[in-house]
LUMSETOR-515164 format. One record per residue (C-alpha): residue number from 1; z, y, x. Coordinates in steps of 0.1 Angstrom, whole numbers, m for minus. Example, Ala and Ser with C-alpha at 12.3 -4.5 7.8 and 13.67 -1.06 7.14 Angstrom:
PT    nr       z       y       x
PT     1      78     m45     123
PT     2      71     m11     137
***
This chain:
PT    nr       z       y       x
PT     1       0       0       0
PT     2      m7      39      13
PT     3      17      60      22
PT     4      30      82      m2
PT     5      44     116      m1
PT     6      72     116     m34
PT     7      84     145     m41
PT     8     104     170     m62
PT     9     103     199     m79
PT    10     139     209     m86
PT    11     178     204     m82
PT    12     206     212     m93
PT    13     244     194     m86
PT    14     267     198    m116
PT    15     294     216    m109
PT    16     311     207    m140
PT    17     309     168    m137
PT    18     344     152    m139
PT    19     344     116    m148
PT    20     381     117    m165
PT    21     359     134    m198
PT    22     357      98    m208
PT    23     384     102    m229
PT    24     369     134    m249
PT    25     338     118    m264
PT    26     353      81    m273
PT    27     356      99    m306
PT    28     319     104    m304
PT    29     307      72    m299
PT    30     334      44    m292
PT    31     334      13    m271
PT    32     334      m6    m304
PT    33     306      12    m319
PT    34     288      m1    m289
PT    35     297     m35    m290
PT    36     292     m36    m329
PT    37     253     m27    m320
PT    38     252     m52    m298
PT    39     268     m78    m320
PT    40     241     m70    m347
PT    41     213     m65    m323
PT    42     217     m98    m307
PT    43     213    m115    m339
PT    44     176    m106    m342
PT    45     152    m129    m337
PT    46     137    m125    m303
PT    47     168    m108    m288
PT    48     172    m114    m252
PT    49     195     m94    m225
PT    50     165     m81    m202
PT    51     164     m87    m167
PT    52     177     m68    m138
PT    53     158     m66    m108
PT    54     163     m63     m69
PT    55     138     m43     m57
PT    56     144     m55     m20
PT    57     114     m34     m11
PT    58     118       2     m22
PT    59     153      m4     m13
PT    60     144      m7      24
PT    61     116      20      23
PT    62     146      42       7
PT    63     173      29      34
PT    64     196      22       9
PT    65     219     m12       2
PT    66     198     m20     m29
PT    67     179     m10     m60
PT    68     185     m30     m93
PT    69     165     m21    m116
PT    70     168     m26    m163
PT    71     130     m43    m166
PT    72     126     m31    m202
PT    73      89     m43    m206
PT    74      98     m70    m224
PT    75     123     m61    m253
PT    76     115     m72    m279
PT    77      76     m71    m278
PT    78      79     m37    m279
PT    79      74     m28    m245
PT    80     102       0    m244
PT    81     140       2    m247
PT    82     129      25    m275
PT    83     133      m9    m297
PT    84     169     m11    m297
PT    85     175      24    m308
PT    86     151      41    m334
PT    87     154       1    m350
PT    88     192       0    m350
PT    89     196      31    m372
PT    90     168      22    m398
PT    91     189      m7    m400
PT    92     219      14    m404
PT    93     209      33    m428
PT    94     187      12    m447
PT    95     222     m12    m451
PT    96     243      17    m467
PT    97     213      29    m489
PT    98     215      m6    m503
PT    99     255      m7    m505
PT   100     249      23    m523
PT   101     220      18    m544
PT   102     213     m16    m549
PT   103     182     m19    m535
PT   104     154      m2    m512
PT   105     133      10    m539
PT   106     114      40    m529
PT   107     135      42    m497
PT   108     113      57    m473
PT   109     118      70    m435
PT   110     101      88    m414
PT   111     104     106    m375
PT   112      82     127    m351
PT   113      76     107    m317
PT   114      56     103    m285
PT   115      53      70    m289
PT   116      77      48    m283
PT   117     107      59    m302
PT   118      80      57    m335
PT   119      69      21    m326
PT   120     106      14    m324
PT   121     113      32    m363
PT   122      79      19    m375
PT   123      91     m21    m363
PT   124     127     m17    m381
PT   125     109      m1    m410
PT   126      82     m32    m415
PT   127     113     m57    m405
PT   128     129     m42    m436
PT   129      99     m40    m457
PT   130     102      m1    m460
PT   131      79      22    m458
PT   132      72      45    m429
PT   133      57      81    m423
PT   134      54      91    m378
PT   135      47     123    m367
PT   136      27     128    m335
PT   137      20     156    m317
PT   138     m19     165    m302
PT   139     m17     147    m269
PT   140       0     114    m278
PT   141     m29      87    m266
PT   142     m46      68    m294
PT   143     m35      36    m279
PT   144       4      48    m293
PT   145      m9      62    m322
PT   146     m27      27    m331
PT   147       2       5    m322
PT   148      25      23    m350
PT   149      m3      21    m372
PT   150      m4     m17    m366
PT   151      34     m21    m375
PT   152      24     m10    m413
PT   153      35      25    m408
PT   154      16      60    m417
PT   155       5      84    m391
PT   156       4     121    m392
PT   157     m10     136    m364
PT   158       0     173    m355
PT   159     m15     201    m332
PT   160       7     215    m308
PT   161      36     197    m289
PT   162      69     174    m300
PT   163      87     200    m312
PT   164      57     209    m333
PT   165      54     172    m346
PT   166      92     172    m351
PT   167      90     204    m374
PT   168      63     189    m394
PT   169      77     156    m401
PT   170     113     177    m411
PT   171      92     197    m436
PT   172      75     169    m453
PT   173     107     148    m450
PT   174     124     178    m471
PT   175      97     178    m497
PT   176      95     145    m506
PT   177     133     132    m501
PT   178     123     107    m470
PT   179     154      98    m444
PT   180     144     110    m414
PT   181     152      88    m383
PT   182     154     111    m351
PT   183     167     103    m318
PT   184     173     141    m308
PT   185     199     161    m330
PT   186     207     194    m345
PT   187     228     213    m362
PT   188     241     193    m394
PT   189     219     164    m383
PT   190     241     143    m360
PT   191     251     109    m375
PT   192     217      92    m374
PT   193     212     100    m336
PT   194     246      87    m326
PT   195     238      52    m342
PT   196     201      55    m319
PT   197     226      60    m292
PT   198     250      34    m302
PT   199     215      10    m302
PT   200     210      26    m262
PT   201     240      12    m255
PT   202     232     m22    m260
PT   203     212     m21    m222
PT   204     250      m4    m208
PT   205     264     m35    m222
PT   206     241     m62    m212
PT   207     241     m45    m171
PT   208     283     m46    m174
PT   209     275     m86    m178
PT   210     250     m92    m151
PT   211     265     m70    m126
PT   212     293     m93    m133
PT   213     324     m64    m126
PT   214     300     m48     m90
PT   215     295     m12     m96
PT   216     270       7     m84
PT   217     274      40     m62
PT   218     242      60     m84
PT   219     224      52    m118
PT   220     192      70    m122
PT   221     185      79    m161
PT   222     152      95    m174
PT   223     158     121    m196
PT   224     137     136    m222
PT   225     162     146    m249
PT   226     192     131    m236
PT   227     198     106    m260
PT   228     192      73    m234
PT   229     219      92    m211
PT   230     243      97    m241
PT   231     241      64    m249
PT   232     246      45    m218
PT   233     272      72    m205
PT   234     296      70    m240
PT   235     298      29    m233
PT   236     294      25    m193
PT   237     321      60    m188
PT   238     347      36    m211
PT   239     339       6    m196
PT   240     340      18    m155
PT   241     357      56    m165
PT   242     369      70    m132
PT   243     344      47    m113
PT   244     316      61    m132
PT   245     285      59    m109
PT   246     272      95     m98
PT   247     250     101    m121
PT   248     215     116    m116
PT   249     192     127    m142
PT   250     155     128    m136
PT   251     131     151    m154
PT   252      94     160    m151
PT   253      90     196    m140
PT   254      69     206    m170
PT   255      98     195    m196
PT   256     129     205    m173
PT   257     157     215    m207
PT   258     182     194    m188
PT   259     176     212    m158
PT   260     172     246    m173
PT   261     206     235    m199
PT   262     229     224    m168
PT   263     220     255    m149
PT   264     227     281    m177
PT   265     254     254    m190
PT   266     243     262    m216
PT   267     215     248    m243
PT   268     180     258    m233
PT   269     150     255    m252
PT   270     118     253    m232
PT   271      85     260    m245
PT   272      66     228    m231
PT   273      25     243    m224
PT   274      13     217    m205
PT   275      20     179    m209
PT   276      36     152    m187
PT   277      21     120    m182
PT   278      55     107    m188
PT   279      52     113    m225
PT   280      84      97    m231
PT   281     101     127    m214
PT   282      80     152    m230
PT   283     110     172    m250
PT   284     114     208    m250
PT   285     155     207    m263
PT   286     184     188    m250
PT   287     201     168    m283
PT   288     234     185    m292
PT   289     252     150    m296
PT   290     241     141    m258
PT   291     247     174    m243
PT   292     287     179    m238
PT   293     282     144    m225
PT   294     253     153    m204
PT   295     273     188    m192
PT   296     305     166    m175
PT   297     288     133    m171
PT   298     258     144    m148
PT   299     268     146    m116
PT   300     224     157    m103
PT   301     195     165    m118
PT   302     163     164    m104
PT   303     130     171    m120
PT   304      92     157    m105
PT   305      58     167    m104
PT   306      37     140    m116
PT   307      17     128     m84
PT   308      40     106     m77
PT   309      32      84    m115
PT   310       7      66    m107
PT   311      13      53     m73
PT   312      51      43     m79
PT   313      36      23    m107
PT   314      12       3     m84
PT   315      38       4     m63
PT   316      62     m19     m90
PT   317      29     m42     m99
PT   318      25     m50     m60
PT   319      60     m53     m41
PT   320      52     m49      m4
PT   321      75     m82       2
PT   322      78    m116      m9
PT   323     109    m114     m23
PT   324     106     m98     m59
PT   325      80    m109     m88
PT   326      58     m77     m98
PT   327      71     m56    m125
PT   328      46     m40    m153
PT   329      64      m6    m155
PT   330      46      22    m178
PT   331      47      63    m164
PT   332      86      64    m179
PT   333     101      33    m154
PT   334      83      50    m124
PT   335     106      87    m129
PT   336     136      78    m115
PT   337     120      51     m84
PT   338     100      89     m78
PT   339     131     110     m79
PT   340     150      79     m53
PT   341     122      81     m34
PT   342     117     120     m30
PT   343     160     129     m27
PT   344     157     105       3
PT   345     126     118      17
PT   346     143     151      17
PT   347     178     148      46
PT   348     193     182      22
PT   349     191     164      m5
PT   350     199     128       4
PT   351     231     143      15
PT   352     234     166     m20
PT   353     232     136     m39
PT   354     256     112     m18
PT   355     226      86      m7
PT   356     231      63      25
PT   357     226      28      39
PT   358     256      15      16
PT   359     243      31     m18
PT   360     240       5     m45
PT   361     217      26     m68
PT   362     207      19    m104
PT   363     177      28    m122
PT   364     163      23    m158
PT   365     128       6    m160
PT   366     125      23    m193
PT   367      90       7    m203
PT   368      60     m16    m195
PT   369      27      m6    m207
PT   370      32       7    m238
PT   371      m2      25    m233
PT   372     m28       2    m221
PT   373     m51      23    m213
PT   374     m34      46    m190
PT   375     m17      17    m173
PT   376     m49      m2    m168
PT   377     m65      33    m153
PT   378     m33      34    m134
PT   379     m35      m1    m119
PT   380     m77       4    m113
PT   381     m92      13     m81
PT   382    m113      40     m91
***
């Protein structure tokens, strides 16, 4: 494989990271609202705890102890950790609708999405026999756009960007009385996001079990509206609390509202013009119910340009040793590998972040190719 130059854009080290907060936002979402997603979860046919991965070979090149990396290509067909969360709280809700009602008559729910977090709503929605409405903004491929239209649900698509999509799909919700199934929140919208989260936290639970009581050092979590690093941070910070890992959250440059949030610390709302590759982390607004978590739980953020997408993936397909099976990991699971890669390319900020030869470091393998397309353009010589 070439040489690559990764790099970064931005950091910033938290100054207000203290990992004793545990014990403010166990209110939020408990230990036990975790484990009751995962006992429900695990029940579902084709549940299986996803593999974690030594990647012997960018743990060398980045002169660290090791990289273990959550392969989340394979959950659930889906292709995306996305499937445990957006899922999960159709489930939820769809279950006290019923209590309530009696049945799922004219039940209907409905979300704005780049992709995966739709595919995820649109598969608890058909699993449930409901029906569905996504919104998707102008530059979500046809390839995501087709696979939630395969699931049974309807698709709306929307000029200008997620937040764009997100306003439609709340308008139309509002009209016509549909439940709608975010995984961001707002103001007065808050319950249904925590029980995404609470579905997140299934992939905290399952790497307590295979790291069988070993912490890591660092856990790398992409970031587009917050709500993976709520939910593995609410069960992981009760499970390990003052041995949290130092946690560093990785954005792309072009939709930095971590970044821009944790600096101000305060919310920021960022006007995304052009769009990431890594349309998973294409949000313009940190979600309210992640951010206090977010503000005393990050210990680093670091945002990336994209150059380094592409080759990090082709980089996980073809491991430069014998000791690790290749790993199909879409533009999302190659963010945080780029932001290892670049704070260890960089002496500043390999010491900022606390990186050396002993680090044990973490990192979420968010999705396989969940667009086919790009990933086969990706993988292609041309």
């Amino acid at each position: 494989m070439k040489s690559v130059n990764y790099t970064h854009s931005r950091h910033f080290a938290n100054p207000a990271v203290d990992t004793s907060a545990h014990i403010e936002f166990s209110g939020i979402l408990s230990r036990e609202d975790c484990e009751s997603a995962l006992a429900e979860i695990s029940q579902w046919d084709g549940y299986a705890a996803t593999e974690l991965v030594s990647l012997t070979d960018i743990a060398s090149a980045a002169d660290v102890g090791g990289v273990l990396y959550k392969d989340e290509s394979t959950r659930f067909g889906l292709g995306s950790f996305k499937a445990l969360g957006g899922s999960y709280a159709v489930f939820q809700l769809a279950q006290a609708h019923q209590n309530a009602h009696g049945d799922l008559t004219n039940y209907i729910v409905a979300t704005a999405t780049d992709g995966n977090h739709g595919r995820s709503v649109a598969w608890g929605a058909k699993r449930l026999g409901i029906e569905c409405h996504i919104f998707i903004h102008a530059h979500v491929s046809q390839q995501r756009s087709d696979a939630m239209s395969e699931l049974g649900a309807v698709v709306h698509r929307i000029d200008g960007n997620y937040d764009d999509s997100l306003i439609a799909c709340e308008k139309m919700a509002e009209q016509y009385g549909w439940q709608i199934v975010s995984d961001t929140s707002w103001e007065g919208y808050e319950s249904v996001p925590i029980q995404v989260m609470a579905g997140y936290s299934v992939m905290a639970n399952e790497i307590v079990e295979q790291l069988n009581g070993d912490i890591p050092s660092h856990l790398f979590i992409p970031a587009g509206c917050g709500g993976l690093a709520g939910g593995m941070l609410a069960y992981l910070w009760q499970v390990w609390q003052e041995k949290l890992p130092s946690i560093v959250i990785v954005e792309s440059e072009l939709s930095d509202c971590v970044y821009q949030s944790l600096a101000a610390n305060k919310l920021q709302l960022i006007d995304i013009v052009d769009e990431t590759v890594m349309a998973g982390l294409s949000c313009g607004e940190v979600s309210r119910i992640a951010w206090p978590m977010l503000q005393k739980g990050a210990a680093h953020v670091i945002t990336i340009p994209d150059d380094g997408v592409v080759p990090m993936m082709r980089w996980l397909a073809c491991p430069t040793d014998n000791s690790r099976r290749a790993i199909e990991g879409g533009e999302c699971s190659a963010a945080s590998l780029i932001a290892l890669m670049a704070s260890v390319s960089d002496e500043n900020l390999r010491t900022a972040v606390g990186l050396d030869s002993e680090s044990t470091v973490l990192v979420l393998g968010t999705e396989g190719a969940t667009d086919p397309v790009f990933y086969a353009a990706a993988m292609s010589d041309d």
